[in-house]
C-alpha positions in Angstrom: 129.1 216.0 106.5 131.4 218.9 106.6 135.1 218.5 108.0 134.4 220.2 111.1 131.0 218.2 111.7 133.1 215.0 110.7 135.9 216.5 113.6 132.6 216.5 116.2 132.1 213.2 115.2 135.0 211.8 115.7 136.4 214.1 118.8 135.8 211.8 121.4 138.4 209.0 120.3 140.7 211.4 120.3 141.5 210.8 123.6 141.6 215.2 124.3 139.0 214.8 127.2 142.1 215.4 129.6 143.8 218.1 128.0 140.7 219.9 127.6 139.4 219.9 130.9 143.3 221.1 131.7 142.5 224.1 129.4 139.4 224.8 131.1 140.9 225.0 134.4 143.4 227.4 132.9 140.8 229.5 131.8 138.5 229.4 134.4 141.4 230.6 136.8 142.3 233.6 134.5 138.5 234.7 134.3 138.6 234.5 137.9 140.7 238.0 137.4 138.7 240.0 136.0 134.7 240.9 136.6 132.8 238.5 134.5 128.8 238.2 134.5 128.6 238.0 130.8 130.5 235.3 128.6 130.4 234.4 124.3 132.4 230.9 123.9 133.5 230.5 120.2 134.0 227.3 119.6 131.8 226.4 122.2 131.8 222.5 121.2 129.8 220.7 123.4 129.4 223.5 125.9 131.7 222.0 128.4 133.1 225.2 129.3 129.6 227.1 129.6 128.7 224.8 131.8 131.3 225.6 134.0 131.0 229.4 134.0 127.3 228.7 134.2 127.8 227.0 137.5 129.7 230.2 138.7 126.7 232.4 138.0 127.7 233.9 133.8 125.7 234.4 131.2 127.2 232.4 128.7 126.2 231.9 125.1 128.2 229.6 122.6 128.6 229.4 118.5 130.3 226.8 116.9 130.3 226.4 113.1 129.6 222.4 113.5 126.1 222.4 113.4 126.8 218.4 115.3 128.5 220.4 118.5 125.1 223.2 118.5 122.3 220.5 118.5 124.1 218.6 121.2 124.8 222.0 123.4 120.7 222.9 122.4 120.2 219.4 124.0 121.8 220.6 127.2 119.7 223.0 127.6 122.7 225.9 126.4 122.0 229.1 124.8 124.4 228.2 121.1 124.3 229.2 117.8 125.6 227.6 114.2 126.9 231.5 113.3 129.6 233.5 112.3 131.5 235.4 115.7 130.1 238.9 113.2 126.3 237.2 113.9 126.2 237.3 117.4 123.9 240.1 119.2 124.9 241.7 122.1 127.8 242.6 123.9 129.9 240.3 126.7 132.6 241.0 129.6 134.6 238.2 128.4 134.6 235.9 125.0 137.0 233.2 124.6 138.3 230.7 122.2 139.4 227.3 123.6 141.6 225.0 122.1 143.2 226.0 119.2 140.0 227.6 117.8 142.3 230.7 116.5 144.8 228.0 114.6 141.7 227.3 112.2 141.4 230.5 110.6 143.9 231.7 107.9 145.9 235.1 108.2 143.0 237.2 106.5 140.1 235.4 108.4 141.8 235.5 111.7 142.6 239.1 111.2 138.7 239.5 110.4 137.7 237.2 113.7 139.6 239.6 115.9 138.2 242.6 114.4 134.7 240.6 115.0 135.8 240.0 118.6 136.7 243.7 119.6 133.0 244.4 118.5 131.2 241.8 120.8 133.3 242.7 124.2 132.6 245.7 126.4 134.4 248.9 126.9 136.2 246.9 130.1 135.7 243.6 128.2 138.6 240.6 128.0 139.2 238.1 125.4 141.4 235.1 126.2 142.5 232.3 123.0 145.4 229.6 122.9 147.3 228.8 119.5 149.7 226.1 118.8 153.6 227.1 119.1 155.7 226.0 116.0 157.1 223.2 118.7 153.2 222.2 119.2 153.0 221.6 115.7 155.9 220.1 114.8 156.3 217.6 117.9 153.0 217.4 119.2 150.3 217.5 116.2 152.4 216.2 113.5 152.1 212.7 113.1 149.6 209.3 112.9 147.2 207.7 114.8 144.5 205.5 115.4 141.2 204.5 117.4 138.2 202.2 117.7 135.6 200.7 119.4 132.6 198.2 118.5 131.0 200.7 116.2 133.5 203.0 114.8 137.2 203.5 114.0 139.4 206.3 112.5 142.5 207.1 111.7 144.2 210.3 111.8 147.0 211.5 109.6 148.7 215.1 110.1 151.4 216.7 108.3 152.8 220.3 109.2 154.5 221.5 106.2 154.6 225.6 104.5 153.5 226.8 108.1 150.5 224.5 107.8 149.2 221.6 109.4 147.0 219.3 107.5 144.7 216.4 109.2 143.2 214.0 107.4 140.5 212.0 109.1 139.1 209.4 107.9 136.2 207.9 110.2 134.5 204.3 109.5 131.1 203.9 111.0 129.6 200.5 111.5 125.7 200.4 110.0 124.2 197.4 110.7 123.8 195.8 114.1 122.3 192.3 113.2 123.6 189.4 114.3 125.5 186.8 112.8 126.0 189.7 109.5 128.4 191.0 107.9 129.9 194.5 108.7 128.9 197.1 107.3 130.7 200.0 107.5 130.5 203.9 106.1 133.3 205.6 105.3 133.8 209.5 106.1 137.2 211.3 105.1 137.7 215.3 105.0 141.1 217.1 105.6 141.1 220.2 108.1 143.9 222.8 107.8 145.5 224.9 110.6 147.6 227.6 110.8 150.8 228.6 112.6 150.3 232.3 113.8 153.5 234.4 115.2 153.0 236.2 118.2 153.8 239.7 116.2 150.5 239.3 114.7 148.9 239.5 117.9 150.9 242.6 119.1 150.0 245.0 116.5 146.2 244.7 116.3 144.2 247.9 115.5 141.3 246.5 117.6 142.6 244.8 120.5 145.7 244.8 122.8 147.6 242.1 123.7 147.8 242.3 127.4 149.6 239.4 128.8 150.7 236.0 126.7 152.2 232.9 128.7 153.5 229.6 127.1 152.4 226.8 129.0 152.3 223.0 127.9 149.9 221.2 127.8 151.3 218.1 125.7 154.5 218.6 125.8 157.4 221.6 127.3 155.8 224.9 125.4 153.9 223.5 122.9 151.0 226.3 123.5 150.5 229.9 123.9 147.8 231.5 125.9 146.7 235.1 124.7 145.0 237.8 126.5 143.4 240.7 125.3 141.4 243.7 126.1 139.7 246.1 123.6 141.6 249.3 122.5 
């Protein structure tokens, strides 16, 4: 199981279902702007967001590199690949990345993604991404928790130090189901690193421009950042 397979594991006891329907609202209104018929969701997860731009008549297509999140979007009946942004065939009006999808990649690779995004959007074409602010990291991310329920039970442990944010999760998942048994339990544990990103690497792209940014909060007062762009 690969980190990000064990993250679409264990997303939902995370208790984000709030925050991310908060941040498809946000979106949704910003799209709402601009002339949209065409839409490529990076990090499309479960699809939640196609759905909604589906339900307001755009094409959407997702990728996700958790091949867990893809089979359940296929499931749905959604139009998403297991692929690299550079993959993708065609062009869209709008591509976004919900959710801190931008915090995953490293300097080099985001630098790479962008250049990857400027390629998939029309001439008139907008992209829109949120990143953590150093406050997000440090106040919101950083830090312990826990969850269960009859079957399964994680813990989460992050630590932001060097600019960095790293989250171990370790997820227990209970085998057997007979009666009057023992427990069994199997034990997954991977550690996923983010990365703070200053604004002035947004505002010197060859590729794109960096129309408008707005920090918002989501957890807590200006903990995120909320990026738009349209191709140079």
């Amino acid at each position: 199981m690969t980190n990000l397979d064990l993250y679409a594991k264990s997303e939902h006891l995370l208790g984000i279902e709030e925050s991310t329907e908060a941040l498809y609202d946000l979106y949704r209104s910003e799209l709402d702007a601009y002339s949209v018929k065409s839409l490529l969701d990076i990090g499309c997860g479960r699809g939640g967001f196609m759905q909604r731009m589906i339900s307001d008549g755009v094409t959407c297509k997702g990728v996700d590199l958790s091949g867990v999140m893809v089979e359940e979007c296929k499931e749905q009946g959604l139009d998403a690949e297991c692929i690299d942004v550079s993959e993708v065939d065609g062009k869209f009006d709008a591509v976004v990345a919900i959710f801190d999808v931008l915090n995953f990649l490293n300097h080099d690779e985001l630098i790479r993604f962008l250049d990857a995004v400027s390629h998939k959007l029309n001439d008139e074409g907008v992209f829109i991404a949120d990143i953590n602010t150093l406050l997000g990291f440090r106040d919101v991310a950083e830090g312990t928790m826990s969850s269960e329920n009859e079957k399964e039970f994680l813990v989460v442990d992050a630590v932001f130090e060097d600019e960095k944010l790293y989250t171990k999760f370790t997820l227990f998942l209970k085998e057997n189901e007979e009666k009057n048994s023992d427990a069994k339990y199997t034990k997954y544990q991977d550690t996923i690193i983010q990365y703070f990103h200053k604004l002035k690497t947004f505002e010197k792209l060859s590729s794109l421009k960096l129309v408008d940014k707005q920090t918002f909060s989501l957890y807590e007062p200006k903990d995120k950042t909320l990026l738009i762009f349209k191709k140079r």
